[in-house]
N, C-alpha and C positions, 0 to 999 in steps of 0.2 A: 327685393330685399325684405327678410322681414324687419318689425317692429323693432325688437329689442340690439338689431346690428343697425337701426339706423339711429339707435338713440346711443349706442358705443362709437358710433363716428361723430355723434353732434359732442358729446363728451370728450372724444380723444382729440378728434380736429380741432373739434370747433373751439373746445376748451384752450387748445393749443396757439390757433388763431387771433382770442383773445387777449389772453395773455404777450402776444407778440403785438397789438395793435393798441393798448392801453397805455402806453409811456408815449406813443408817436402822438396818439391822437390829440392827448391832453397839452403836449407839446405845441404842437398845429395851432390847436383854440386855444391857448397862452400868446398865441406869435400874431397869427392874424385876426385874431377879435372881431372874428364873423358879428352879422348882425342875423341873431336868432330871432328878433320875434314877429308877430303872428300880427299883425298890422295890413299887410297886403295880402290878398288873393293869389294861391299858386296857381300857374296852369294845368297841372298833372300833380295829382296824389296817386301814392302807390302805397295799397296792401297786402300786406305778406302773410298769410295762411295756408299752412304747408299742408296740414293735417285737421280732419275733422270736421266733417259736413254740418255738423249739428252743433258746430261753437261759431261756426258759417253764421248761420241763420241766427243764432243767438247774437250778432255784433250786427246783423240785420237794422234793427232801430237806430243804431249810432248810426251806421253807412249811411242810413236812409237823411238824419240829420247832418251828417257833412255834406252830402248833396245839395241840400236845402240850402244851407251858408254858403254854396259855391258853386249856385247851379250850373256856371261856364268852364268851371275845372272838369278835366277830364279823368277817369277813373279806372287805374287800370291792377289788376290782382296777380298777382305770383301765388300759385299752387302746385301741389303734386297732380300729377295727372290722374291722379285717382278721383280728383274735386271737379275736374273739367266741366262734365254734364251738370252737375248739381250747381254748381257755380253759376253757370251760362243760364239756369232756368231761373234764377235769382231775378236776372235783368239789373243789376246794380251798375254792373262796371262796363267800360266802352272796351275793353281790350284784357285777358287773361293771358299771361304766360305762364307754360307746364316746368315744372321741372317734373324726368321721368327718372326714377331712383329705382330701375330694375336691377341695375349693375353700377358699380364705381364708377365704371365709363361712362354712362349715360349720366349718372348724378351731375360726375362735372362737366361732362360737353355740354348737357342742357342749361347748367348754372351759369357756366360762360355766356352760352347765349342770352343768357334771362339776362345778365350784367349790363350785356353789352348793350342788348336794349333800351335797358332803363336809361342809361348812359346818353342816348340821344335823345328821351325825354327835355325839356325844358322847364326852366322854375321850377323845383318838383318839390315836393315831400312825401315822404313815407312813414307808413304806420305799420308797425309791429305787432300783429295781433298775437303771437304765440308766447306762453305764457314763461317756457321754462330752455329754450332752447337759443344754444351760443352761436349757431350756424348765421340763425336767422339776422342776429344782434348784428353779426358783419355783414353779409348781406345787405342788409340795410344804409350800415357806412358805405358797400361799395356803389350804391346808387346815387352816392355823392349828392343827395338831396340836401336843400338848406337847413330843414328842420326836421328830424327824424323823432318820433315818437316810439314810445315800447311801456310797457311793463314793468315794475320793478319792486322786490319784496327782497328776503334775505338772502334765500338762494341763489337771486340774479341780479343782488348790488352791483356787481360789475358794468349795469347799465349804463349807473348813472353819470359815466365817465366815457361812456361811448356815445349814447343818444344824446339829442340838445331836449330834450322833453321827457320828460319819466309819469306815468302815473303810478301810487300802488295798487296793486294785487289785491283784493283782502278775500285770503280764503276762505273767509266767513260771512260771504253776505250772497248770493244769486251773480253765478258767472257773468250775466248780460250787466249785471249794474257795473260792473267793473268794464265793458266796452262803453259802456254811455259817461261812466264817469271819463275816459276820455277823450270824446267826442264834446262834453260839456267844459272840457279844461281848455280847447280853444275857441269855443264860446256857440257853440254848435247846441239848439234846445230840441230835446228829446221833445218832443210834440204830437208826432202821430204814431202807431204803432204800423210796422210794415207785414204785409198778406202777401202769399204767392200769386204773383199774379194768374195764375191756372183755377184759382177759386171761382167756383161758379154756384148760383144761390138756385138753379133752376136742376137740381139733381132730381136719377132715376135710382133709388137705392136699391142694390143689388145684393153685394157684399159685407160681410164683417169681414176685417182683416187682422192675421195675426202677425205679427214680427217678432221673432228670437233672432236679428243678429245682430253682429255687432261688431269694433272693430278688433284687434289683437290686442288693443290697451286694456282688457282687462274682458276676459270671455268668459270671465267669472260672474257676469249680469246675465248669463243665458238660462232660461227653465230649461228644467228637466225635460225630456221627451213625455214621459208619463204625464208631465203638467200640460204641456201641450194637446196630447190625447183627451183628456179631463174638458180641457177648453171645447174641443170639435165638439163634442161628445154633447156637449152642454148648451151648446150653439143650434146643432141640430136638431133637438130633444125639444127646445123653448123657441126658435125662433124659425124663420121661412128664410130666413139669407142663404147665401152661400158663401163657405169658409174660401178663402185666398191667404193662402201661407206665403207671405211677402220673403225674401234675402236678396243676398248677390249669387251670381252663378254658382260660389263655391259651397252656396247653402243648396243647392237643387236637389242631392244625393239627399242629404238628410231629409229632408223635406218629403223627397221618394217613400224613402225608409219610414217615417210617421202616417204617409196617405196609406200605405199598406198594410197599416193595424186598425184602420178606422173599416166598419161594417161599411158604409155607406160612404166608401170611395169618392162615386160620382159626381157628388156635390162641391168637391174641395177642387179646388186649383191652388197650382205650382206656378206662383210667378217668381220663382228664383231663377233667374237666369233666362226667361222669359218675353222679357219686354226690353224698349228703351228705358232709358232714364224717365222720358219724356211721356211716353205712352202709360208709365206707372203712376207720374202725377197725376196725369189727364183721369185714370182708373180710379185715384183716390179724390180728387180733386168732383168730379160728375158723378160716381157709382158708388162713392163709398159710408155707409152706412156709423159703420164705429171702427176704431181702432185697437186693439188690446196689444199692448207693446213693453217690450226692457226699456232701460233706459239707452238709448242711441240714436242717430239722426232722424229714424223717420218717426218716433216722437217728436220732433219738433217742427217738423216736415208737417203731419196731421195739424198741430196747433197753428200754424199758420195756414194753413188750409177751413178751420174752424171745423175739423171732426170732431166727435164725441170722443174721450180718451179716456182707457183705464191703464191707468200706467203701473208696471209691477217693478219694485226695486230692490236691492239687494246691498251691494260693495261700493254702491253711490248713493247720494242721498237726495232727494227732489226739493232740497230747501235751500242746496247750491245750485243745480245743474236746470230747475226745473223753471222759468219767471213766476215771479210772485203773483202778475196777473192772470198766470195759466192757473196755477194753485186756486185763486179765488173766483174762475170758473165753474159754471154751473156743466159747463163738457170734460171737465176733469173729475175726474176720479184714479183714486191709487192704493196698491195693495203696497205695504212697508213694514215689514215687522221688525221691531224692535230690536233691535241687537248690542251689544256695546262695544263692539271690535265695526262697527259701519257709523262711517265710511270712510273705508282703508285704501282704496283706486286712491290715486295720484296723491298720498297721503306717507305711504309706503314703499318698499320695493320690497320686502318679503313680507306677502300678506300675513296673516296672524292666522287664519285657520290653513296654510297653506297649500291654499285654492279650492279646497272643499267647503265650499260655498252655503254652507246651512244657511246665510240667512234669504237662501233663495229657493235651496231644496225642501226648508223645515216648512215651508206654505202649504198647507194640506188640500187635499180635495174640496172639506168643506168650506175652507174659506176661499177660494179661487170659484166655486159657485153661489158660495153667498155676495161675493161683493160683484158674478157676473148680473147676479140677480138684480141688486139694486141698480147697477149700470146699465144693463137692457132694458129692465119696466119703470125705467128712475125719469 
């Protein structure tokens, strides 16, 4: 299913669901005056992140600190199947359940079964990592956990009468501080910063790697193909690497289409569609040199890895999405041009230049080789 019909059924259901579960619930904890608080040790936490490899990683540190406060609790994650590999390479949790959202059928056969799982879980609690969606909010009640955690800001006050713990939102500060802020609300200290474990210090550098893609939430962070060209171009000309054009399979085609205007072919690999999940890290993680990427997961995939990063932005902005310590980095580097309609992604639903993306296409030649400049001989 795509994107925009699964966020019209978290809307129409899920919305619907809510509203039918908001009088019973408040009812219930008026009647039986559960005991909410955070005093003893659960045996089972469960996190619910449906969508979004690289807001994964970004709650990374917090996961890593609820570990820490519990290191006997067991850990187990509800995803789309789309998160499965990335998830599993993480190493955080003892157990993943998929939901598979190809069809309505699968949505809810797979959600039953995620239900009925958690269901035999014991002592549990669950945390809500996704920021705006109703689905999850029930979801979360149906794992009948003691103390359920989520999110909550204007759009999803609804929370605060479904979950027993609420943190806010604030869309203003670096998405990661708003996972640690609730990892630190049940007394969980952000301490160490978490690394993929695929990190290895003993690299044979082969590769520059580029990445244009990204998910359907906004394909309005993708360079132009000309920009792309520009990169090879630039790469080859200054440096001994070899270009590797990162995607997922559905980027392979493109990716074709660009290796076919470059003189010098031979040098470039197509690892869209290519590799494991697994064999990509291992490539980036032992052989990879730098990264030049949009803003999407394997930015932050590189940063936990501790590549060189020159990150390009556009309809997002690297002062939410990017950690502050990645920012003050001596392996970061980023191309941001100024715009006053950025950043409109999850701000909007009808962008303001409507999808014509200037503040991604208006980055010129020269400036895509002057800041390659300074990020290659920097």
């Amino acid at each position: 299913m795509h994107l925009k019909f699964k966020q019209r059924i978290d809307n129409l259901i899920g919305g619907s669901l809510v509203a039918l579960h908001l009088i019973p619930v408040r009812f219930l904890g008026k009647i039986l005056r559960l005991n909410h608080n955070l005093n003893q040790a659960p045996q089972n936490i469960i996190i619910i992140k449906m969508l979004g490899f690289g807001s994964l990683i970004l709650a990374s540190d917090a996961i890593l600190a609820i570990k820490k406060k519990y290191p006997n609790c067991k850990f187990t994650l509800i995803c789309s199947s789309s998160l499965d590999e990335g998830a599993a390479s993480l190493k955080l949790y003892d157990n993943i359940l998929n939901i598979y959202d190809k069809s309505i059928f699968t949505l809810i056969k797979s959600s039953l079964n995620v239900i009925f799982q958690c269901l035999k879980l014991k002592d549990k609690w669950c945390f809500d990592f996704e920021v705006y969606s109703r689905l999850t909010t029930i979801f979360s009640l149906y794992t009948f956990s003691k103390n359920r955690f989520g999110f909550e800001f204007e759009k999803v006050n609804f929370r605060n009468y479904l979950n027993t713990h609420n943190t806010y939102f604030n869309l203003f500060i670096p998405t990661e501080e708003n996972y640690n802020k609730m990892a630190e609300n049940i007394g969980a200290i952000i301490s160490e910063r978490y690394f993929l474990p695929q990190k290895n210090d003993n690299k044979e550098y082969k590769y520059i790697v580029i990445n244009n893609t990204c998910s359907d939430l906004s394909i309005q962070r993708k360079l132009e193909s000309w920009q792309i060209i520009d990169i090879i171009n630039y790469i080859q000309t200054e440096t001994k690497y070899t270009v590797a054009l990162a995607g997922s399979p559905a980027d392979k085609l493109t990716n074709e289409q660009i290796i076919a205007q470059i003189d010098n072919s031979e040098s470039i690999e197509n690892w869209a569609g290519k590799h494991s999940f697994n064999k990509y890290l291992e490539l980036l993680a032992n052989q990879t040199k730098a990264m030049i990427t949009i803003d999407s997961a394997p930015l932050h995939i590189a940063a936990r890895l501790e590549i060189p990063l020159l990150a390009i932005w556009g309809p997002t902005q690297p002062q939410s999405l990017a950690p502050k310590w990645l920012r003050e980095s001596a392996l970061y580097k980023e191309i941001n041009l100024s715009v006053n309609c950025s950043p409109c992604v999850h701000h909007t639903k009808e962008l303001p230049c409507g999808g014509n993306n200037f503040c991604i296409k208006n980055i010129t030649s020269v400036q895509l080789k002057s800041h390659l400049s300074d990020f290659i001989n920097g």
